[in-house]
C-alpha positions as CSV (number, residue, x, y, z in Angstrom):
1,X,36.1,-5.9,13.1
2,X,33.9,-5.0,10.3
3,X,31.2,-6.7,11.7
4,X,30.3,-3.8,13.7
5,X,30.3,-0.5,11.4
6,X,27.4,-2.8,9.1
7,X,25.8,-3.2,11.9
8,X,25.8,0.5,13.1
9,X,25.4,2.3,9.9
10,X,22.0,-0.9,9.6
11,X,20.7,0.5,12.7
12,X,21.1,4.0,11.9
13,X,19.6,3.7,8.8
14,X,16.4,2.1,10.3
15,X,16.1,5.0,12.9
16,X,16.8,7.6,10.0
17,X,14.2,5.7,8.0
18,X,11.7,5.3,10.8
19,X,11.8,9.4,11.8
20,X,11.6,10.3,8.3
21,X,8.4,7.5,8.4
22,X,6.7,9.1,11.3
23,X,7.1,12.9,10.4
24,X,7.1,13.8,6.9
25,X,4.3,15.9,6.0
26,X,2.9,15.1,9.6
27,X,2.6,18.7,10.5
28,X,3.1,18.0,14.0
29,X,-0.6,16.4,14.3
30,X,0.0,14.7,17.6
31,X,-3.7,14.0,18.0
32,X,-4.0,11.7,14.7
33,X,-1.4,11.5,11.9
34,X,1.5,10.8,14.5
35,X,0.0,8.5,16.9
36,X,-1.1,6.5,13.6
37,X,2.2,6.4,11.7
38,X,3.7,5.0,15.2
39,X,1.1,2.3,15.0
40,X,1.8,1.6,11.8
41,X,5.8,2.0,12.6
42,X,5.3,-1.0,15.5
43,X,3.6,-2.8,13.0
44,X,6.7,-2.6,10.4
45,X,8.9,-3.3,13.4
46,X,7.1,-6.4,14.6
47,X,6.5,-7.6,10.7
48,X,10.4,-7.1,10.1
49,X,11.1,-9.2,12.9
50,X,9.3,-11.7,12.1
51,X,10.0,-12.5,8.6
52,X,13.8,-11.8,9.0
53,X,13.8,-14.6,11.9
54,X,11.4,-17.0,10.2
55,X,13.2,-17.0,6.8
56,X,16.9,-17.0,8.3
57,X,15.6,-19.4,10.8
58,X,14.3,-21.9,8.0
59,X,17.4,-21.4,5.9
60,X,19.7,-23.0,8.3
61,X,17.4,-25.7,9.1
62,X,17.2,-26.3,5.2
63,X,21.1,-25.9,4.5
64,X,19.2,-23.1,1.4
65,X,19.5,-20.0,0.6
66,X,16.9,-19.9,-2.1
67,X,14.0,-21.1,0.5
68,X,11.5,-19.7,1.9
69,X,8.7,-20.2,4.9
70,X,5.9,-19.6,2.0
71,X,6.7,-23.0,0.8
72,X,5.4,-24.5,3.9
73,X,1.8,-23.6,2.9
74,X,1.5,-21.0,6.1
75,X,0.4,-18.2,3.5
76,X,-1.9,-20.6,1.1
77,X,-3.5,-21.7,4.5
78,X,-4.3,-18.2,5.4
79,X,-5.4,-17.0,1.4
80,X,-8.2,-20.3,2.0
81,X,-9.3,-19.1,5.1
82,X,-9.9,-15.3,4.3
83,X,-11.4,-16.9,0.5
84,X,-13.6,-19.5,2.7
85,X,-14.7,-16.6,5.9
86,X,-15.5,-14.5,2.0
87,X,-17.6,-17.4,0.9
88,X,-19.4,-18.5,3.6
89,X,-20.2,-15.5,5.7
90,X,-20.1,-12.8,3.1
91,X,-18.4,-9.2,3.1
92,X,-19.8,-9.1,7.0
93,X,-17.4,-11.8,7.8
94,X,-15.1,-9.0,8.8
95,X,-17.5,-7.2,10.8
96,X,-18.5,-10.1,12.7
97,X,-15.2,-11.8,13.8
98,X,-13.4,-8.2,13.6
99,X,-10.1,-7.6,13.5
100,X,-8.8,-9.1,16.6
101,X,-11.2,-12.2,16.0
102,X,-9.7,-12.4,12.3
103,X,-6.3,-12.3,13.4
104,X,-6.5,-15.2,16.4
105,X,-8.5,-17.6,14.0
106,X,-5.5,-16.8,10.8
107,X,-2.7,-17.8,13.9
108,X,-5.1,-21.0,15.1
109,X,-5.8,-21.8,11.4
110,X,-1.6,-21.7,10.7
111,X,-0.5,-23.3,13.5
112,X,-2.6,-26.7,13.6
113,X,-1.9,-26.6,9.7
114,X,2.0,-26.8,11.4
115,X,1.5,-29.0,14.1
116,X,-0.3,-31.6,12.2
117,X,2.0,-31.8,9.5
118,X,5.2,-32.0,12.2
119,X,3.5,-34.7,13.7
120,X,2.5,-36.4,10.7
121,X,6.3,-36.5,9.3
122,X,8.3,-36.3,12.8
123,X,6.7,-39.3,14.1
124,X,9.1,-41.5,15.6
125,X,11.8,-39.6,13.6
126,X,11.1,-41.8,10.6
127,X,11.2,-38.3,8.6
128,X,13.7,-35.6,7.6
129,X,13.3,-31.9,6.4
130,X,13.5,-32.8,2.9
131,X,10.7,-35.0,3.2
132,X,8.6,-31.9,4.8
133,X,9.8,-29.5,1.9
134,X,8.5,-31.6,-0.8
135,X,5.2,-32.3,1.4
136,X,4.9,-28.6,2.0
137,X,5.3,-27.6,-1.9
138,X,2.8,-30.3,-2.7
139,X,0.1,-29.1,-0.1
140,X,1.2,-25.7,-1.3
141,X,0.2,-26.4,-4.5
142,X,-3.2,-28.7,-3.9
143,X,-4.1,-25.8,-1.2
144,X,-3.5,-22.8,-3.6
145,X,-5.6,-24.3,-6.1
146,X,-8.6,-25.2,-3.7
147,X,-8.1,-21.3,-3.0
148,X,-8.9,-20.4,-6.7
149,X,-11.9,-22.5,-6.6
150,X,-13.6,-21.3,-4.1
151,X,-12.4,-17.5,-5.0
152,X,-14.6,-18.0,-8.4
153,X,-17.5,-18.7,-6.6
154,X,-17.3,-15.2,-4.7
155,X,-18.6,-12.3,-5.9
156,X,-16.7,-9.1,-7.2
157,X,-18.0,-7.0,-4.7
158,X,-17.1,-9.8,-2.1
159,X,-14.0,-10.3,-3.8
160,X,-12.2,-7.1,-3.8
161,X,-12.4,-7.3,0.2
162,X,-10.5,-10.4,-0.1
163,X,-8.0,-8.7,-2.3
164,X,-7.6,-6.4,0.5
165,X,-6.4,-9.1,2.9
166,X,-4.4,-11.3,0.3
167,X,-1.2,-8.4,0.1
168,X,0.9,-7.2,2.7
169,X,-0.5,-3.8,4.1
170,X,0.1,-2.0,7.5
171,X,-3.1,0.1,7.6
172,X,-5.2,-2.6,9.2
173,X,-3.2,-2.7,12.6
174,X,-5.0,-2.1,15.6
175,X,-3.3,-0.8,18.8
176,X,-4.9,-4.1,21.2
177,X,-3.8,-6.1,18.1
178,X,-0.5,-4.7,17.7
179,X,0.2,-5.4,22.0
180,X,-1.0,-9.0,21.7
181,X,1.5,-10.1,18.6
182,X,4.3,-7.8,20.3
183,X,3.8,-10.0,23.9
184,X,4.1,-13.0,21.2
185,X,6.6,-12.0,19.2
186,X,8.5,-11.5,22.4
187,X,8.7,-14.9,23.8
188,X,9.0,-16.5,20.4
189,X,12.2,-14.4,20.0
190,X,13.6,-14.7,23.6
191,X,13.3,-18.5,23.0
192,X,15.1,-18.3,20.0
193,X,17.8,-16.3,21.3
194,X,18.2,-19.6,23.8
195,X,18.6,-21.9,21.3
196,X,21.3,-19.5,18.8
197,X,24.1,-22.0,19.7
198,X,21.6,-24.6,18.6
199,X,21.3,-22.9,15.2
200,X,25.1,-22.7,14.7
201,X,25.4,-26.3,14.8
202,X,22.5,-26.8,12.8
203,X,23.6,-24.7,9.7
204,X,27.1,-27.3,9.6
205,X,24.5,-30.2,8.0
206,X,22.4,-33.0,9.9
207,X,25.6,-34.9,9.8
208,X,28.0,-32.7,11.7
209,X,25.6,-31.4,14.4
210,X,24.6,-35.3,15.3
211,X,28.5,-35.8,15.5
212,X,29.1,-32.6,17.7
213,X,26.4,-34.6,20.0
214,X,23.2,-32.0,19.1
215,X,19.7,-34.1,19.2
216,X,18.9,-33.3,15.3
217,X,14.7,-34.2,15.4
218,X,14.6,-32.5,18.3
219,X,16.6,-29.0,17.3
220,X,14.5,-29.1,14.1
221,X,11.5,-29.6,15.1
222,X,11.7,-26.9,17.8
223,X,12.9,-24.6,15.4
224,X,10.6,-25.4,13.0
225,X,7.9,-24.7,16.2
226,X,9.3,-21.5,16.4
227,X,9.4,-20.4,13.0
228,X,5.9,-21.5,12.6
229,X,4.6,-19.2,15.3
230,X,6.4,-16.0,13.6
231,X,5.4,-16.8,10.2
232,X,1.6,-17.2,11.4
233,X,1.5,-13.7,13.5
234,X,3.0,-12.1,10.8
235,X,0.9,-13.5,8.1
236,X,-2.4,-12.8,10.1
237,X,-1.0,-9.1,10.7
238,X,0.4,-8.0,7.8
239,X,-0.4,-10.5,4.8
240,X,1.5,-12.8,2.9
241,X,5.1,-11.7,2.1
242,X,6.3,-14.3,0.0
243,X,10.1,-13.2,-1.2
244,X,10.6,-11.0,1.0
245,X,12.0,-13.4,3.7
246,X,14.8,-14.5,0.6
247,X,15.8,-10.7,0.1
248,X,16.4,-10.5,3.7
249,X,18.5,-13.6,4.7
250,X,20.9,-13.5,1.6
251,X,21.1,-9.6,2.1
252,X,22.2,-10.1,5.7
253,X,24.4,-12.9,4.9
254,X,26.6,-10.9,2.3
255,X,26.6,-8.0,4.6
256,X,27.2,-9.7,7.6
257,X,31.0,-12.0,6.2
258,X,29.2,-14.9,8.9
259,X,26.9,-17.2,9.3
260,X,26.9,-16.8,13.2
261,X,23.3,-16.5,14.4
262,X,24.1,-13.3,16.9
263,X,25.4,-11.7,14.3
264,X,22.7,-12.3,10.9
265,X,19.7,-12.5,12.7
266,X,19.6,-8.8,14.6
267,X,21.2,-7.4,10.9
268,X,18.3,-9.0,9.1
269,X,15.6,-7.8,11.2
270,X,17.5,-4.5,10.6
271,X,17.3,-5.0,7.3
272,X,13.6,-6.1,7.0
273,X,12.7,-3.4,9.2
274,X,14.2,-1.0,6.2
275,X,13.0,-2.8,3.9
276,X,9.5,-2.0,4.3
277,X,9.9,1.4,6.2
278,X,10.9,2.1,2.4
279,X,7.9,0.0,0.6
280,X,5.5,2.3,2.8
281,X,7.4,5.7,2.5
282,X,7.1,5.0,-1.4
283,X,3.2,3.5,-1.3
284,X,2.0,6.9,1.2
285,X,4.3,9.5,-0.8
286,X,5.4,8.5,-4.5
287,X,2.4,6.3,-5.1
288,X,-0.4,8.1,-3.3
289,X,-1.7,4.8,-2.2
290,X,-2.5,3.6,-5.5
291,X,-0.7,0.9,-4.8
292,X,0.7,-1.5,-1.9
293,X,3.4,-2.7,0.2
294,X,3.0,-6.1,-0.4
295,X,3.2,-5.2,-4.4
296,X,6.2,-3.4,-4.3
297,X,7.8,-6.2,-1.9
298,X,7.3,-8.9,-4.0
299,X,8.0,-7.0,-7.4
300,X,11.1,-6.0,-5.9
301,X,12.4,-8.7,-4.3
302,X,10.9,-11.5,-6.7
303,X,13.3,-9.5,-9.2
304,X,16.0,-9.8,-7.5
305,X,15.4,-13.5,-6.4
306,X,15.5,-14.2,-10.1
307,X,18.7,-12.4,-10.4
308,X,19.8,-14.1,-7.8
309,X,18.7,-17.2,-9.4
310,X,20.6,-16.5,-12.7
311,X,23.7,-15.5,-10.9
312,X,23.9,-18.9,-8.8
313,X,23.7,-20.8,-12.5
314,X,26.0,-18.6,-13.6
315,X,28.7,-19.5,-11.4
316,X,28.1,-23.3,-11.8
């Protein structure tokens, strides 16, 4: 019966947040600062969404709770392609594809990065996730330093644009852009909602759901389809977000006493939603903008990932 209250006082704590978000020293400016902030507040909505999904999503797939999307390689594809657009066409490269044309090519980019490597280790089910995790980290790893090579052969100038693009900020969303990943989001999420009993077999272990008669390659890979696609649009909206997906599962799991899918997913988007409804009240009125979201995100939730961390060898 508790279920319920966390899941009230999560929601009214988002619409609290989300007020306070729009109007605070807004002086009723309708004609700019308002219609902005909403932007920016359907941004934060669709961002939370997505990484609260993605990373609960993975999780169960993965039987972990110290996982994460990132170590797919999703955000190192996307840090290459902003590095490369940097190096080959210059600071223009921005100009020329624009925003929209920025965003498609990042989700393109991401997902044939996914489906090629689902492929590759799917085929013929002759694979299994733990095999992908330790192909991911390594591509991680060989991608990440590619990016670093070809980031030293930009200029500073050129370079602090790409900085701009390599954290998590809401202040680049455009209102076509912001229609297009909402349309997206949508049917990612209403075919995930389809598949929630799916998930709740999944999370008993490869073992139990083939006994209970669930088609294991086939659930994972679909989910792993899924989480894919939110991942990328959130990537190519926001920026990476690399802990934040950690903070947000294992948040909603302690609050929520289950591991039913109905129940964690909505609270973690709830969560994530917070979360960085926070991260931007601080960034536009305690920091001035001298700093970022996607700074205070991962110094936050990288510190208490490491708590975390030390807590779970702790207890062993």
């Amino acid at each position: 019966m508790k279920r319920l209250p966390v899941m009230v006082i999560a929601c009214t704590t988002v619409i609290v947040l989300a007020v306070a978000f729009v109007f605070i020293r807004a002086n009723w400016d309708w004609h700019y600062v308002i219609p902005n902030r909403l932007i920016r507040l359907g941004a934060i909505t669709l961002g939370g969404v997505c990484v609260a999904c993605s990373s609960i999503t993975f999780q169960t797939i993965t039987n972990n709770r110290i996982l994460t999307p990132a170590i797919m390689g999703y955000e190192a594809i996307y840090l290459l392609l902003q590095s490369l657009l940097v190096l080959c066409m210059g600071a223009s490269s921005i100009a020329l594809l624009g925003m929209h044309g920025n965003a498609l090519l990042s989700i393109a980019a991401m997902l044939t990065y996914a489906w090629a490597m689902h492929r590759w280790l799917f085929k013929a089910g002759s694979s299994n996730v733990y095999t992908l995790l330790l192909i991911g980290l390594v591509l991680t790893m060989v991608i990440s330093t590619f990016t670093q090579f070809v980031q030293l052969a930009i200029s500073p100038g050129e370079f602090s644009i790409l900085l701009g693009h390599s954290q998590a900020s809401f202040q680049k969303i455009q209102p076509e852009q912001l229609a297009v990943a909402a349309a997206l989001v949508a049917i990612v999420c209403a075919l995930l909602a389809l598949t929630l009993p799916q998930l709740d077999v999944l999370s008993l272990g490869r073992e139990h759901a083939t006994s209970l008669g669930l088609n294991y390659h086939h659930a994972v890979r679909l989910q792993l389809a899924l989480m894919a696609c939110l991942v990328a649009i959130s990537t190519s909206l926001l920026g990476p977000t690399a802990f934040m997906g950690i903070f947000v599962a294992n948040t909603a799991y302690a609050l929520a006493g289950t591991f039913h899918h109905r129940i964690t997913l909505p609270l973690g988007c709830a969560i994530a939603i917070g979360a960085f409804l926070l991260a931007q009240l601080a960034v536009e009125h305690l920091f001035n903008y001298r700093t970022s979201v996607g700074i205070l995100v991962n110094l936050v939730c990288g510190s208490w990932f490491l708590a975390l961390m030390l807590r779970t060898r702790t207890a062993t």
